[in-house]
C-alpha positions in Angstrom: 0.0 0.0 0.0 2.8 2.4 1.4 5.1 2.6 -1.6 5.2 3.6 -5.1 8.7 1.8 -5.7 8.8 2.6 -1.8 6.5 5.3 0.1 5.0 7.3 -3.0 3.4 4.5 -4.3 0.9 5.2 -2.0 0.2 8.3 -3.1 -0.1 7.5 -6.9 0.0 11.2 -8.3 -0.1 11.2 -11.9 3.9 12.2 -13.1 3.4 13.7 -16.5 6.9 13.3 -18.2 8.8 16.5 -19.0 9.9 17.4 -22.5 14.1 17.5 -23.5 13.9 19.8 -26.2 10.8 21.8 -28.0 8.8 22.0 -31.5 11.8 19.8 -32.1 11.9 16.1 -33.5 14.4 13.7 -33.4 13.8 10.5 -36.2 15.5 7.8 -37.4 14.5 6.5 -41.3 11.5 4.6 -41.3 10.3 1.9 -43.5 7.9 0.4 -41.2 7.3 -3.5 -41.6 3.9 -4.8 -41.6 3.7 -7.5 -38.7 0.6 -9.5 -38.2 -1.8 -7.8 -35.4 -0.2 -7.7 -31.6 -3.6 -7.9 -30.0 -1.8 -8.0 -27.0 -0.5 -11.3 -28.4 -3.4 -13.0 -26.6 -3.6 -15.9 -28.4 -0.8 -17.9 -26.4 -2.4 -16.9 -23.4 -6.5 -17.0 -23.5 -8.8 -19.7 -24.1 -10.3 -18.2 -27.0 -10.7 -14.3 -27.8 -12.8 -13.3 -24.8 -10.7 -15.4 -22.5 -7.5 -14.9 -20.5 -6.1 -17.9 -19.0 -3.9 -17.5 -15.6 -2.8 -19.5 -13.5 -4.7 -22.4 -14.6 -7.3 -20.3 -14.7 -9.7 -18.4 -17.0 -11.4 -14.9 -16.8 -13.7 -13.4 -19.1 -11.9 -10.4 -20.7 -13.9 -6.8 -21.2 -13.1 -3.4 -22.0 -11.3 -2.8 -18.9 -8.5 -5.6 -19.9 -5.0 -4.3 -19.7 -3.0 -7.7 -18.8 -0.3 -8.7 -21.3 1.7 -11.9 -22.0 4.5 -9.9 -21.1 2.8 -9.6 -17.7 1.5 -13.1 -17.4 4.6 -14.6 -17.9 6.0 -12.9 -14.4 2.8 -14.2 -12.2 4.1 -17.1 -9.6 8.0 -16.3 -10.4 7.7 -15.3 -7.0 11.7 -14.2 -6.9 10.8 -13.5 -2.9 11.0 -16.7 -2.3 14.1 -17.8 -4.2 16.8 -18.6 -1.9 19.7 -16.7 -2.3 18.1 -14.4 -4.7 18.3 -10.6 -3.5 14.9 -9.5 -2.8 14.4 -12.8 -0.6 17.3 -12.0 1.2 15.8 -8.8 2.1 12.8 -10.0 3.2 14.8 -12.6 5.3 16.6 -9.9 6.9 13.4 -7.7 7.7 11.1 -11.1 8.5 14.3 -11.8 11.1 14.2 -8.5 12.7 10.9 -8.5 13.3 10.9 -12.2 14.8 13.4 -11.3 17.0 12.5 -7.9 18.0 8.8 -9.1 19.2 8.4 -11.9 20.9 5.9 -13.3 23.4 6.7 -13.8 26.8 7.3 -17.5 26.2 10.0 -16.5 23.1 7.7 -17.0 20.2 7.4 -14.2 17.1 4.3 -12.1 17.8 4.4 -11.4 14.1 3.1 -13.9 11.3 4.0 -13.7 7.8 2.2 -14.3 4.8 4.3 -14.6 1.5 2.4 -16.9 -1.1 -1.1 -15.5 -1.1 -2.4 -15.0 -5.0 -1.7 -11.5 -6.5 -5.2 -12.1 -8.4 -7.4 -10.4 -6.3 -10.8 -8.8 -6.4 -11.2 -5.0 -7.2 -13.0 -4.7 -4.1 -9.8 -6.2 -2.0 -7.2 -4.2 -4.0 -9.2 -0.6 -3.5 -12.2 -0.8 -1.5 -11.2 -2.3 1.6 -7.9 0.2 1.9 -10.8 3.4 1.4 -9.5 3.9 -2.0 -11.8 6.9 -3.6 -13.4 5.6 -6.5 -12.4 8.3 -8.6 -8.5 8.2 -7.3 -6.0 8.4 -9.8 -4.6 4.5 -8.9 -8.0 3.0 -10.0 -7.5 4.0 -13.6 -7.0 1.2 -16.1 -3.5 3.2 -17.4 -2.3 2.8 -13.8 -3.1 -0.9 -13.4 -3.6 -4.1 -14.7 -6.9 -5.5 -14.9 -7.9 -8.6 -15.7 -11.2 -7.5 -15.9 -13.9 -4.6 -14.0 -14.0 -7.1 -11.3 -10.3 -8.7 -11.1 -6.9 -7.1 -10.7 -3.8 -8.2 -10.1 -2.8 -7.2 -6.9 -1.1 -3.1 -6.9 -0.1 -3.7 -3.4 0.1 -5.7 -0.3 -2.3 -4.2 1.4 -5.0 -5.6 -0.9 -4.9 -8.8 2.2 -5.3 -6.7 5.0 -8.6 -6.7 5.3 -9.0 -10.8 5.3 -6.1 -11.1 7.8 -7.7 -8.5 10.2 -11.0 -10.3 9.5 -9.0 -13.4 10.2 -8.5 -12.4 14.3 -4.7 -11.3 13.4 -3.2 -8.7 15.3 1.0 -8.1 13.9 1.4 -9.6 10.6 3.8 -9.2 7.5 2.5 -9.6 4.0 4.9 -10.0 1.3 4.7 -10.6 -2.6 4.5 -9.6 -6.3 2.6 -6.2 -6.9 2.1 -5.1 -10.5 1.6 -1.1 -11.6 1.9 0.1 -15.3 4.4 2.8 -15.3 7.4 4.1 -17.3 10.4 2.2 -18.5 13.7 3.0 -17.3 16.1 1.5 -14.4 14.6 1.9 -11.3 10.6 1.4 -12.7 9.4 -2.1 -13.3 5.9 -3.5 -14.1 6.2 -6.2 -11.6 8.0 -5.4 -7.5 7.6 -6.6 -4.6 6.7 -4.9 -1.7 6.4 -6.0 2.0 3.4 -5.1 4.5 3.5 -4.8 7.9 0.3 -4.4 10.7 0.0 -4.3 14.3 -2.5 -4.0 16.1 -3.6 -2.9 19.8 -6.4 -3.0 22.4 -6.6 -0.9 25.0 -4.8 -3.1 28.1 -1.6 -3.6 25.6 -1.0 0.0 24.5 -1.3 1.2 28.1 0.2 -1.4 30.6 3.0 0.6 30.7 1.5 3.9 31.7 0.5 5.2 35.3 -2.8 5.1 35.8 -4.0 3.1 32.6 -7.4 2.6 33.5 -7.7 6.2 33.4 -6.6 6.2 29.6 -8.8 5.3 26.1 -8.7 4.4 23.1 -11.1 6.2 21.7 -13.1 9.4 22.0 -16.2 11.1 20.0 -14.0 13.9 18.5 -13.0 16.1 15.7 -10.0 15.1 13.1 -7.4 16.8 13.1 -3.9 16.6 11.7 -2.2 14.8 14.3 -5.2 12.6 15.0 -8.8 11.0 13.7 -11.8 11.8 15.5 -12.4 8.7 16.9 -8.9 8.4 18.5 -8.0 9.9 21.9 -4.7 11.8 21.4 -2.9 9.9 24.5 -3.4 6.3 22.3 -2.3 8.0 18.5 0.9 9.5 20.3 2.0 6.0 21.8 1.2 4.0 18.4 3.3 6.6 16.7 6.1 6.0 19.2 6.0 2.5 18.7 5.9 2.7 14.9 8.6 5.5 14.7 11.1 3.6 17.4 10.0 -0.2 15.2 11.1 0.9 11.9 14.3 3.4 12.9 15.5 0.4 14.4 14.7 -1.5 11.2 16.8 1.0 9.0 19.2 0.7 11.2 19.7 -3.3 11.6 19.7 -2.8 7.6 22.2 -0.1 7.2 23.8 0.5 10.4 23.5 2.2 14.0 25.2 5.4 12.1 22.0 5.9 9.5 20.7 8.7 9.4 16.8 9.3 9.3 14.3 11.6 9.2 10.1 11.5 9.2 8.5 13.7 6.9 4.0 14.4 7.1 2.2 12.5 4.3 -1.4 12.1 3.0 -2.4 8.3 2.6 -6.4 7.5 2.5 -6.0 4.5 4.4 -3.9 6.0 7.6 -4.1 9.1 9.5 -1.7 11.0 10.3 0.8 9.1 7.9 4.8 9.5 7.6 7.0 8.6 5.0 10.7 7.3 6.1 14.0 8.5 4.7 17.5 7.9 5.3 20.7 9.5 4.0 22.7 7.3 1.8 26.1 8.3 0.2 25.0 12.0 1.2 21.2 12.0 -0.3 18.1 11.9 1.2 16.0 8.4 0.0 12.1 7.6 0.6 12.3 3.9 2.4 9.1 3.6 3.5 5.5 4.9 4.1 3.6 4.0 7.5 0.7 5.6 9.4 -2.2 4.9 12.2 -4.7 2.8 10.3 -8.3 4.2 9.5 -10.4 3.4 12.1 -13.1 2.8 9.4 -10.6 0.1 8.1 -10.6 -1.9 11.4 -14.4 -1.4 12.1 -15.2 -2.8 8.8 -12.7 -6.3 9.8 -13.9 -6.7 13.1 -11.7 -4.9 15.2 -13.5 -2.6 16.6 -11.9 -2.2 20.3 -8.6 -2.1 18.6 -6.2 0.7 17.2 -3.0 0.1 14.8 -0.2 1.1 12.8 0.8 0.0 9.4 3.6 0.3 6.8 4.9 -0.8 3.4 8.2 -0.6 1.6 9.3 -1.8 -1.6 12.1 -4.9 -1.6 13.9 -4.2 -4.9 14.4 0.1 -3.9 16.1 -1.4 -0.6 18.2 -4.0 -2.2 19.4 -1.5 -4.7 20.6 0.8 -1.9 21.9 -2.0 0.4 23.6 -4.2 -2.6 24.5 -1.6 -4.9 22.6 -2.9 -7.9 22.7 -0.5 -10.7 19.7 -1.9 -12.8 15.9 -3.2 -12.0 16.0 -5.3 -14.7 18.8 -7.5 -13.1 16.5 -8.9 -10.1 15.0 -11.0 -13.1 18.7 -11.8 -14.7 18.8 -16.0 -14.6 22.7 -14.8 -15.5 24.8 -16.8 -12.9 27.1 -13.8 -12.8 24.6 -12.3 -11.0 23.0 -14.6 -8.7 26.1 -15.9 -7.6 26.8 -12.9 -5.6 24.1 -13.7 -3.9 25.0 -16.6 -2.7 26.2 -16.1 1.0 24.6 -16.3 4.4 26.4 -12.7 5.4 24.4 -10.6 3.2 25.6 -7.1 4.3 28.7 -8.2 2.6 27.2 -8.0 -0.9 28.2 -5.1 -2.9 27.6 -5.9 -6.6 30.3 -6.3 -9.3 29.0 -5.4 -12.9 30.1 -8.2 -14.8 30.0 -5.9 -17.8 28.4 -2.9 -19.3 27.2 -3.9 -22.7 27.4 -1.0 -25.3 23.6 1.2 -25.6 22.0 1.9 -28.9 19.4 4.5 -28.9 16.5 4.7 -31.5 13.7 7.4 -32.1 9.9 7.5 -32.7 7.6 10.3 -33.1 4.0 9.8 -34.3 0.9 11.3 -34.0 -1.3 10.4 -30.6 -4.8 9.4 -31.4 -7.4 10.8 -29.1 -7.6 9.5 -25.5 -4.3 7.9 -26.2 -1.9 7.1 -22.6 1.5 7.2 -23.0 1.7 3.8 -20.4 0.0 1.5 -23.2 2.8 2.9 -25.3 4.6 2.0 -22.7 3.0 -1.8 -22.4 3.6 -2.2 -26.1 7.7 -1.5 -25.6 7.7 -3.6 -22.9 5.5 -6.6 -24.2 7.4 -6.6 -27.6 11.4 -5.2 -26.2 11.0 -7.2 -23.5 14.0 -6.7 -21.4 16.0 -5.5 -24.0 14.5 -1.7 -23.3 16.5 -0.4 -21.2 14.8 3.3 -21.0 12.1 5.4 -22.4 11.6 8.9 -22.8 9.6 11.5 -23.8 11.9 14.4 -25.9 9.1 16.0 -27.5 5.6 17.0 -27.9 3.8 19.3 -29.3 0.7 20.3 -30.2 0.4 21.2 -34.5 -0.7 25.2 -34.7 -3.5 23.8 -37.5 -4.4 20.8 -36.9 -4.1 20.8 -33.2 -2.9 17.3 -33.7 -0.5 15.9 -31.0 2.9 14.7 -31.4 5.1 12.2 -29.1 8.7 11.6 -29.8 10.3 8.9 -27.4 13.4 7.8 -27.4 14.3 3.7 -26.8 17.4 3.1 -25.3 18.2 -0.5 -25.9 20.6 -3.0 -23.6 21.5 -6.1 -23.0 22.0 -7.3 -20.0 24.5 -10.3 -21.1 25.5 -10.0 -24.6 26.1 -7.2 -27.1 23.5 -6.0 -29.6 23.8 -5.5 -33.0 21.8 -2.7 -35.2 20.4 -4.9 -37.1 18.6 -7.0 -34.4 17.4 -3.4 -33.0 16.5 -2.2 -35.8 14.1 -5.1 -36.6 12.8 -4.5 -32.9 12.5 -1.1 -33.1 10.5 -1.7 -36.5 8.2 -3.9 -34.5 7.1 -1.9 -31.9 5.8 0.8 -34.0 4.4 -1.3 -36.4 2.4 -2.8 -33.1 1.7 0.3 -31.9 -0.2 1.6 -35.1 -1.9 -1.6 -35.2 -3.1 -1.5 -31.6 -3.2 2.3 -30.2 -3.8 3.9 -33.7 -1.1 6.2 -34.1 0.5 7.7 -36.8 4.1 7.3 -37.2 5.7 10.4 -38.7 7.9 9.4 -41.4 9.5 12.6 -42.5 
């Protein structure tokens, strides 16, 4: 829920990209080549037209459908749980901390975690049950997707908070696969993973510690405010802040050292109030980690828990491993390159700092075409990815502008291309590059300027 990469994926503002140059574009010779239909290439993955097949499983398409192959393909990869790998060793290393830092009195974890739950979930779970506006930005089908109005896969964690809640859980990590459409470059991936924690109090736990705790509730008829909702009392927000604030400084720091730095910083999230983001100085620059908050009250109400207040928070696995192992690339936490996973392969993992086994030369291509009305620059976006695969290593938009007579707009991006394990030749990019326009005039309707 907490993190878009990390904490601003919770927040899901709209980032509109930003032009290079002006009235200006960039092009490469075109002679397009006339590929069959991409469709979305949904033959090798549906049980007929109207079909998409998942996991063993098939749901009717509609005009809400934005899954891909591309995407398919990733589902039950589940790279959290490969030993060894580097997103599991985080989430080893956070699962640890947390087993060790809260224990009953008899030594066992107070926390539980959950990391092979389905990323197929219902709308309902993935927005509803976090208070997700139904006109907010993250419900739009360029922002996710869908398998159909009713079925997403998962955008984040917190999509099974409510049925753990529900469940009579009261401290519990979530971790897994999330899936966002977004743009293409090295630190933005379709598919991340992202871990969830909760915890949960009633009133006897949060204030054994106090004088006088029967004197002290939980909650209050009141007015919201920005430190507190209205149906908290300010004595219980204040301690479920402490703990959260002291529980994941403390995290940070068994991750990157007593000497971290850190620093809390106000936030707006629907689903807590008030809400912080996390940051810590690394190599002299200030870096989101996390997102965190007191839980709705509305949320808990709705799950049962009624006579019990809570904190939550969510950070994305592959941002921290990049940070902690030095990994240059978010493409390379799906590299089956031995080069790479073999670094991996230690049970001191703050000893990793990644070696680039090379830097394979770039080559760089242009496209500029007309956008069709309506059109989203993340289904262009879907297209590179679907048919580059991997081998995209970045786009960008140069230029746009809108014609002074036609009022006709104009895109130009500009594909960086890079392999991750061998070098590429122009001639293979060039037959790549070919396809993905010729794909995208066949499926978003553009126009590819050709002079």
């Amino acid at each position: 829920m907490f993190t878009l990469r990390t904490a601003a994926v919770w927040n899901r503002v709209c980032q509109k990209c930003q032009c290079l140059t002006k009235n200006k574009i960039v092009q490469l010779p075109w002679r397009p080549l006339h590929t069959s239909s991409f469709h979305l290439n949904l033959e090798s993955s549906q049980n007929g037209s109207n079909h998409i097949m998942i996991q063993g499983k098939s749901f009717d398409r509609d005009d809400l459908t934005t899954l891909t192959p591309k995407i398919i393909s990733k589902v039950g990869k589940d790279l959290h749980n490969l030993k060894y790998h580097p997103i599991c060793l985080i989430k080893e290393q956070i699962r640890d901390f947390f087993y060790r830092r809260f224990v009953t009195f008899r030594g066992n974890p107070i926390f539980s975690i959950y990391d092979n739950l389905n990323p197929i979930v219902s709308v309902e779970q993935n927005f509803d049950s976090v208070l997700v506006p139904g006109h907010h930005v993250s419900r739009k089908k360029q922002e996710n997707y869908y398998l159909n109005k009713d079925t997403i896969l998962r955008t984040h964690t917190s999509a099974h908070q409510y049925d753990l809640i529900k469940s009579g859980l009261d401290a519990f990590l979530v971790v897994g696969d999330v899936y966002r459409r977004d743009t293409v470059d090295s630190s933005h991936y379709p598919v991340f993973h992202q871990m969830e924690g909760v915890r949960l109090y009633h009133q006897h736990e949060l204030f054994k510690d106090c004088n006088d705790p029967e004197s002290l509730d939980l909650f209050e008829i009141g007015k919201k405010t920005p430190v507190k909702q209205e149906y908290h009392t300010l004595e219980a927000v204040k301690l479920v802040e402490f703990q959260l604030k002291q529980t994941l400084t403390e995290l940070m720091e068994h991750l990157f050292g007593k000497d971290i730095e850190t620093k809390w910083v106000d936030v707006y999230f629907p689903f807590t109030h008030p809400s912080w983001e996390l940051e810590i100085k690394f190599q002299g620059e200030w870096l989101e980690v996390l997102g965190s908050g007191i839980m709705e009250q509305q949320i808990l109400n709705r799950a049962g828990a009624t006579n019990k207040i809570g904190y939550a928070f969510g950070l994305g696995l592959e941002r921290l491993a990049m940070i902690l192992f030095n990994i240059p690339d978010i493409r390379l936490f799906w590299s089956e390159d031995d080069r790479f996973l073999s670094q991996f392969r230690t049970d001191n993992p703050f000893s990793i700092k990644f070696q680039p086994f090379s830097k394979y030369p770039l080559l760089r291509n242009d496209i500029s075409f007309w956008c069709p009305p309506g059109y989203q620059p993340n289904d262009f976006y879907d297209i590179v990815r679907s048919v580059g695969g991997d081998l995209v290593e970045q786009v960008t938009l140069v230029d746009e502008f809108v014609h002074p007579k036609t009022q006709r707009l104009s895109h130009c991006y500009r594909i960086d291309y890079r392999h991750m394990e061998k070098t590429l030749t122009k001639s293979e990019v060039s037959q790549l590059h070919w396809k993905i326009a010729n794909v995208a005039e066949d499926e978003l309707r553009i126009e590819v300027r050709k002079n």
